[in-house]
C-alpha positions as CSV (number, residue, x, y, z in Angstrom):
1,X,20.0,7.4,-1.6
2,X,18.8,10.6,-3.9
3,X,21.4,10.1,-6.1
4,X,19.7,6.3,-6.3
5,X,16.1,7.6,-6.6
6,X,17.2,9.9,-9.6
7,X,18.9,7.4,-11.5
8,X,16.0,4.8,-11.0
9,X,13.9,8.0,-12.5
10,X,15.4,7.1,-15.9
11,X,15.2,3.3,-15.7
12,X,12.6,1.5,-17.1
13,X,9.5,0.6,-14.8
14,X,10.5,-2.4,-12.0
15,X,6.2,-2.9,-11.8
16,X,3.9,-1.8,-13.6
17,X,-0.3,-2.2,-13.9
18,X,-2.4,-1.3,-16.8
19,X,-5.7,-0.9,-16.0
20,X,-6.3,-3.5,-13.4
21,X,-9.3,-4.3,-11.9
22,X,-10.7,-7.2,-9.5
23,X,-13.9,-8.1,-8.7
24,X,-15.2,-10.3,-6.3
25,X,-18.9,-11.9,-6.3
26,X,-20.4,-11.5,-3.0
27,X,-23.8,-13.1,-4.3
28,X,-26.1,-15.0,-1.9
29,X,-26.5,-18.7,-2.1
30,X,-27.1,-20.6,-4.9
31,X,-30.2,-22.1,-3.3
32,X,-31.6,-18.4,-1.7
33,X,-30.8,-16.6,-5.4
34,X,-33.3,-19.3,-7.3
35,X,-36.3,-19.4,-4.6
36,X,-36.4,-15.5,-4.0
37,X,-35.1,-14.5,-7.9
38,X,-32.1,-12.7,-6.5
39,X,-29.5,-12.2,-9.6
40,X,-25.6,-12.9,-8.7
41,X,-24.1,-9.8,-7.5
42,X,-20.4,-8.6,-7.9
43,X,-18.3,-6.2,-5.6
44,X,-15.2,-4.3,-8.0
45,X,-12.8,-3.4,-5.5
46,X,-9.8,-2.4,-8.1
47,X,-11.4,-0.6,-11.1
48,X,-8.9,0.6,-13.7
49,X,-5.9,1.1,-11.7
50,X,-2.8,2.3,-13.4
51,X,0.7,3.3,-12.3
52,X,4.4,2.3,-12.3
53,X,7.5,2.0,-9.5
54,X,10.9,2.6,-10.6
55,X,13.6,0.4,-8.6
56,X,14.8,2.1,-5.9
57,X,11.6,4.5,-5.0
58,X,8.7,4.4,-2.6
59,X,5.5,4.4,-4.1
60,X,2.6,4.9,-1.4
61,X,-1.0,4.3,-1.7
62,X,-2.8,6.1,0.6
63,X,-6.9,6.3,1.4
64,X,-9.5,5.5,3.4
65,X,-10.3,1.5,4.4
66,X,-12.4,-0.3,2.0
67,X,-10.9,1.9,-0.5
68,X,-9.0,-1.0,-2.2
69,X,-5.5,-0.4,-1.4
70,X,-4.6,-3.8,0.5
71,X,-6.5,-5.3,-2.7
72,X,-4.1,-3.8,-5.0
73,X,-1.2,-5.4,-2.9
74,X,-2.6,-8.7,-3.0
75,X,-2.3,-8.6,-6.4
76,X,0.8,-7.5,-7.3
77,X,2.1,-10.5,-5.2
78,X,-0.4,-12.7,-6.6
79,X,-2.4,-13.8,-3.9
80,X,-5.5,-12.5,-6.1
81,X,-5.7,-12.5,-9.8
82,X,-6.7,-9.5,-11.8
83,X,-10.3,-9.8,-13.0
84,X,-9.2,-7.5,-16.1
85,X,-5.8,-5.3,-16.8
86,X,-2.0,-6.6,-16.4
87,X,0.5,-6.4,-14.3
88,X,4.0,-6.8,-15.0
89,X,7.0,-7.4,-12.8
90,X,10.7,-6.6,-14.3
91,X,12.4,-7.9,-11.1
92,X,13.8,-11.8,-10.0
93,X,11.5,-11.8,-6.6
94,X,9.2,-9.9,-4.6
95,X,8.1,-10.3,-1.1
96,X,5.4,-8.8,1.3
97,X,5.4,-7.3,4.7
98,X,1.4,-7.9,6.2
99,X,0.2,-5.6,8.8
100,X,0.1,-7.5,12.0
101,X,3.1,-8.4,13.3
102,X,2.3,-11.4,15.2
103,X,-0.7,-13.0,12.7
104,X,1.7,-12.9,9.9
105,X,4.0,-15.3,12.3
106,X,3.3,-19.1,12.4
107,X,3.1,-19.3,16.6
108,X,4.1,-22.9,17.0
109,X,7.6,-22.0,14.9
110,X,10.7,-20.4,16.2
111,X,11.8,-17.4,14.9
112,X,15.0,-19.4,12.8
113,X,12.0,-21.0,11.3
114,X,9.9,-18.7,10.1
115,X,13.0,-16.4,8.8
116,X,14.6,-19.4,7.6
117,X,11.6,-20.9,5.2
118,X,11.5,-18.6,2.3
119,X,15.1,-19.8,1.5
120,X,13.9,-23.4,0.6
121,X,12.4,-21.3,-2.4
122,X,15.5,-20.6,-3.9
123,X,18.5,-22.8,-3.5
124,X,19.6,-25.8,-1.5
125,X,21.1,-24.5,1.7
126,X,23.0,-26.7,4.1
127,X,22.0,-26.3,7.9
128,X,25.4,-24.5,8.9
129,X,24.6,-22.1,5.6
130,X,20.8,-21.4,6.3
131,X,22.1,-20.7,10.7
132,X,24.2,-18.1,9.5
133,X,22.0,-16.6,6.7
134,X,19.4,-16.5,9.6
135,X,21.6,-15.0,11.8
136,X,23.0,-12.4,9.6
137,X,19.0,-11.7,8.9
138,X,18.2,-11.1,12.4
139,X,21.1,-8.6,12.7
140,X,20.4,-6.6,10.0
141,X,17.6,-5.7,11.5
142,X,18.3,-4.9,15.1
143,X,18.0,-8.5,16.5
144,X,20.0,-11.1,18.2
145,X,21.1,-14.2,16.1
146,X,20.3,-15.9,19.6
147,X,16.8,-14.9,19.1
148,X,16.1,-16.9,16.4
149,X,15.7,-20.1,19.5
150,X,12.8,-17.8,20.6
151,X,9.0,-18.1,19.9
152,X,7.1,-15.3,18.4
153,X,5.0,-14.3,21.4
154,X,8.5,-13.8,23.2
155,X,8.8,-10.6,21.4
156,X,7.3,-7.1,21.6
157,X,5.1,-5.6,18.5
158,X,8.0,-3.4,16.7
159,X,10.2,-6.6,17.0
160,X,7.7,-8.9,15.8
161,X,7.8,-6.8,12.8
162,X,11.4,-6.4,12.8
163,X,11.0,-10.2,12.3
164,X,8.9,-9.8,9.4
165,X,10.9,-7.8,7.8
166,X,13.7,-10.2,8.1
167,X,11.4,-13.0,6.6
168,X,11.2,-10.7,3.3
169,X,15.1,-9.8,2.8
170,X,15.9,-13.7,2.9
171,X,15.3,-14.0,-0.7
172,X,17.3,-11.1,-1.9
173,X,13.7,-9.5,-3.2
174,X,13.8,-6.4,-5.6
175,X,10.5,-5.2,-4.5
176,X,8.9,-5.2,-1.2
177,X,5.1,-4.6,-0.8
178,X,4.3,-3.1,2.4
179,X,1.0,-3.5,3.5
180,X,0.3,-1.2,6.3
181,X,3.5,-2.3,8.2
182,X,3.2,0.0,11.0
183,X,-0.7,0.8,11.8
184,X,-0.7,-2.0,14.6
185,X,2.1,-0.5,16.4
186,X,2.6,2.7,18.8
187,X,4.1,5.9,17.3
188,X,7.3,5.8,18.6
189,X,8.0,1.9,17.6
190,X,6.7,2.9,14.3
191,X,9.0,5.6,13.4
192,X,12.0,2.9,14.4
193,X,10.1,0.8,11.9
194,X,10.3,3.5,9.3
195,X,13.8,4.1,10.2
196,X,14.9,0.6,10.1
197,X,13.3,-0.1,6.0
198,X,14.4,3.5,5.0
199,X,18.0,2.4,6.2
200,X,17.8,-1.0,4.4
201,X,16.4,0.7,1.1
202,X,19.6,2.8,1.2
203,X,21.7,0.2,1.9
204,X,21.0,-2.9,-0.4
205,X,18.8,-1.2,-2.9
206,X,15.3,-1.8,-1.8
207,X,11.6,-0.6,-4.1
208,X,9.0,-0.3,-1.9
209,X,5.1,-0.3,-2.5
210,X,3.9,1.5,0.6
211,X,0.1,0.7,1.9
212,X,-1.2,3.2,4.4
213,X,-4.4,5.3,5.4
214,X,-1.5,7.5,7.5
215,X,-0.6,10.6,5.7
216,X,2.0,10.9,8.5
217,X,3.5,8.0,8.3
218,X,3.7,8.0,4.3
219,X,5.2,11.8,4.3
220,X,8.2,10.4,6.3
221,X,9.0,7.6,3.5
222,X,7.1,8.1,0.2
223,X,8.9,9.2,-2.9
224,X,5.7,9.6,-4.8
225,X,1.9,8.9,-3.5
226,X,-0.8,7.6,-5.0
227,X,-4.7,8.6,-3.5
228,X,-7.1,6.1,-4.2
229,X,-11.0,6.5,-3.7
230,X,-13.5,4.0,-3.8
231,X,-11.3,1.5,-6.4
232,X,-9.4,4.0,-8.3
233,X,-6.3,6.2,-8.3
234,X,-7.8,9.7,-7.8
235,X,-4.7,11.8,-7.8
236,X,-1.0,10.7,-8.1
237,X,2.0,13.1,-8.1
238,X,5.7,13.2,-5.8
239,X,5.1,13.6,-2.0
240,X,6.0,16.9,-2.0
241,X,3.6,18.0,-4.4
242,X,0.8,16.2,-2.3
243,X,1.5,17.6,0.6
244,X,2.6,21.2,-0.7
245,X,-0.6,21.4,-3.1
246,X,-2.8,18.7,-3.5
247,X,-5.5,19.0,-5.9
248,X,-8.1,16.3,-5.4
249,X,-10.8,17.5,-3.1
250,X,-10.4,14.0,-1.3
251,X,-6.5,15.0,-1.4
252,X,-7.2,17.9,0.5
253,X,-10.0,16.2,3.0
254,X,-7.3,13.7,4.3
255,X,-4.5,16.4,4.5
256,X,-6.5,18.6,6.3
257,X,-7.9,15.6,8.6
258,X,-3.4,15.3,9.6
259,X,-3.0,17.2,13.1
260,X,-1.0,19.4,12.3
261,X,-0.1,22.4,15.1
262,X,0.7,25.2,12.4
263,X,-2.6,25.1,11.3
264,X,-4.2,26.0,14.6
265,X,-6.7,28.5,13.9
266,X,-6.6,28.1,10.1
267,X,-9.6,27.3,8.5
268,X,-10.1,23.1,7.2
269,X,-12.5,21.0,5.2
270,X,-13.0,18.6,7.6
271,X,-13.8,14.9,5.9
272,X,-17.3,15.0,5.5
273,X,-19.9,11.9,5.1
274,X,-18.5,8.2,4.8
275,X,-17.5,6.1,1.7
276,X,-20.5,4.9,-0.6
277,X,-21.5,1.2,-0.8
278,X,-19.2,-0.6,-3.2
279,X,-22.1,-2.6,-4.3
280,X,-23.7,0.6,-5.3
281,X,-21.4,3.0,-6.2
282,X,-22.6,6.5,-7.0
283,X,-22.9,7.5,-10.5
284,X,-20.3,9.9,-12.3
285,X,-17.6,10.9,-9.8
286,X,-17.6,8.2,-7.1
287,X,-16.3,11.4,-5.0
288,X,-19.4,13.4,-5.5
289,X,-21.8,12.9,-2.7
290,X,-18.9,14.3,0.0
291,X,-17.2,16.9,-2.2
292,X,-18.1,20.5,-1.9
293,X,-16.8,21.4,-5.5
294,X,-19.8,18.9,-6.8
295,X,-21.8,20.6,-9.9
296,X,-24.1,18.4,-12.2
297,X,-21.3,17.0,-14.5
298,X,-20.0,15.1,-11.7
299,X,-23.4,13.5,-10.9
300,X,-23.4,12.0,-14.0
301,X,-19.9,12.0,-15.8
302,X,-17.0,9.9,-14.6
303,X,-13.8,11.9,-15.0
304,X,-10.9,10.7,-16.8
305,X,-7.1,10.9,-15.1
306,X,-5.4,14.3,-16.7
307,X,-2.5,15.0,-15.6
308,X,-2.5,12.3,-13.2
309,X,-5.4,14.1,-11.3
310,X,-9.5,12.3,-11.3
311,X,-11.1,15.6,-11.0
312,X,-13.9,18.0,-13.4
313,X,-13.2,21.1,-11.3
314,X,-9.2,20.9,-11.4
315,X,-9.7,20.0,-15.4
316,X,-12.2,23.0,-15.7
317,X,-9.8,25.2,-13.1
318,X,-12.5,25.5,-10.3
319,X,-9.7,24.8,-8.0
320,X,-7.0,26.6,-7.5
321,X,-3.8,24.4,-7.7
């Protein structure tokens, strides 16, 4: 697998964005804007995000909710359209893995079903050929061909998910875009999870985009991690560079928020204050109102991404890196 990871380093991009943002318009009824003179209002959830996956990495995106992560996979698989930017996808398919394992399953289908639909997509299959495609799913990820006769609610959280993993390999994707896979499950079924898509990467040469708001979960699988505040990519680098020496003061906020038993008795910044209002983001650094490095240039001056770090005191070596 790291001999994989270093060849895909010198391939070119699988996915790349360029500046992508969305927005969303969240204004008040037509009827309520005219009587009480209320302008249309728009919500930018994505604003300018930028970054590229090589085939055959893990590229995590990591940060608080609201902070527009799970936007950023919507659009990559084209359930939303970028409002500005591009995105552009070097691969023959790509698939998605949601969060909940059992809303992300259609109830009234049996499992064969619902692992069984996405090959309609791609080839005429007869029943004997799409039975044993189904089957050979279901074992590759830890489950019985037989319970492919089974309903979804006949199955425990981790092998719900185990079942949606399944649904995404039927196609043969290049890229699978993970959307919190593991949040709605307990710790120890989520590091079988983890163990089951790092396995499958290995074996049939999986690139994952990895959604999470766990820094534990993302150290055990990330190749590289992107930390995104309030719309945009604040700091990207390898995972062991964001865990060994983060830069971003936001970086460091959600490390130190990780328990973490060596650090018992060492001194932390604890996360301070809550995200601003996306309709009314702060000026300058959208970070500034919680950071404790704030001076007056980031009131009033957004920082530009140097060195793959969103920060004035990094650029101006304020912090020590």
């Amino acid at each position: 697998m790291l001999a994989t990871r270093a060849e895909a380093s010198l391939e070119v991009a699988l996915l790349e964005l360029d500046a992508v943002s969305r927005d969303f318009d969240v204004s008040r009824p037509w009827l309520n804007r005219v009587i009480e003179g209320e302008p249309r209002r728009s919500l930018r959830a994505v604003d300018g995000v930028s970054f590229e996956v090589r085939a055959g990495e893990t590229l995590a995106l990591v940060g608080e909710s609201g902070c527009g992560k799970s936007t950023v996979a919507r659009l990559i698989v084209g359930l939303y359209a970028p409002s500005e930017g591009s995105i552009a996808f070097r691969g023959r398919r790509m698939q998605m893995i949601f969060q909940d394992p059992y809303a992300s399953l259609n109830p009234r289908w049996r499992v064969n079903k619902i692992v069984a639909e996405p090959l309609g997509f791609i080839g005429n299959f007869s029943n004997k050929e799409t039975q044993e495609r189904v089957g050979k799913l279901l074992a590759q990820v830890g489950l019985a061909p037989e319970d492919g006769d089974k309903y979804p609610h006949e199955f425990s959280g981790g092998q719900r998910q185990r079942i949606g993993v399944a649904r995404a390999l039927a196609v043969n994707p290049k890229l699978i875009v993970c959307d919190e896979p593991v949040s709605a499950l307990d710790v120890s079924v989520q590091a079988q999870i983890l163990n089951l898509m790092s396995e499958l990467q290995q074996r049939l040469g999986l690139t994952y985009l990895f959604i999470s708001h766990n820094l534990a979960v993302v150290s055990q699988i990330a190749d590289r991690v992107g930390v995104m505040y309030l719309g945009r990519i604040v700091e990207l680098a390898t995972a062991r560079q964001i865990f060994a020496r983060p830069r971003h003061p936001y970086t460091r906020m959600l490390l130190d928020a990780v328990p973490d038993l060596s650090m018992t008795g060492k001194p932390r910044v604890p996360v301070a204050g809550e995200v601003p209002n996306p309709l009314a983001p702060p000026p300058g650094c959208a970070f500034h109102p919680r950071c404790p490095h704030v001076q007056e240039r980031c009131r009033v001056e957004r920082p530009a991404a140097i060195d793959n770090v969103a920060c004035h005191a990094v650029q101006e070596g304020r912090i020590r890196t």
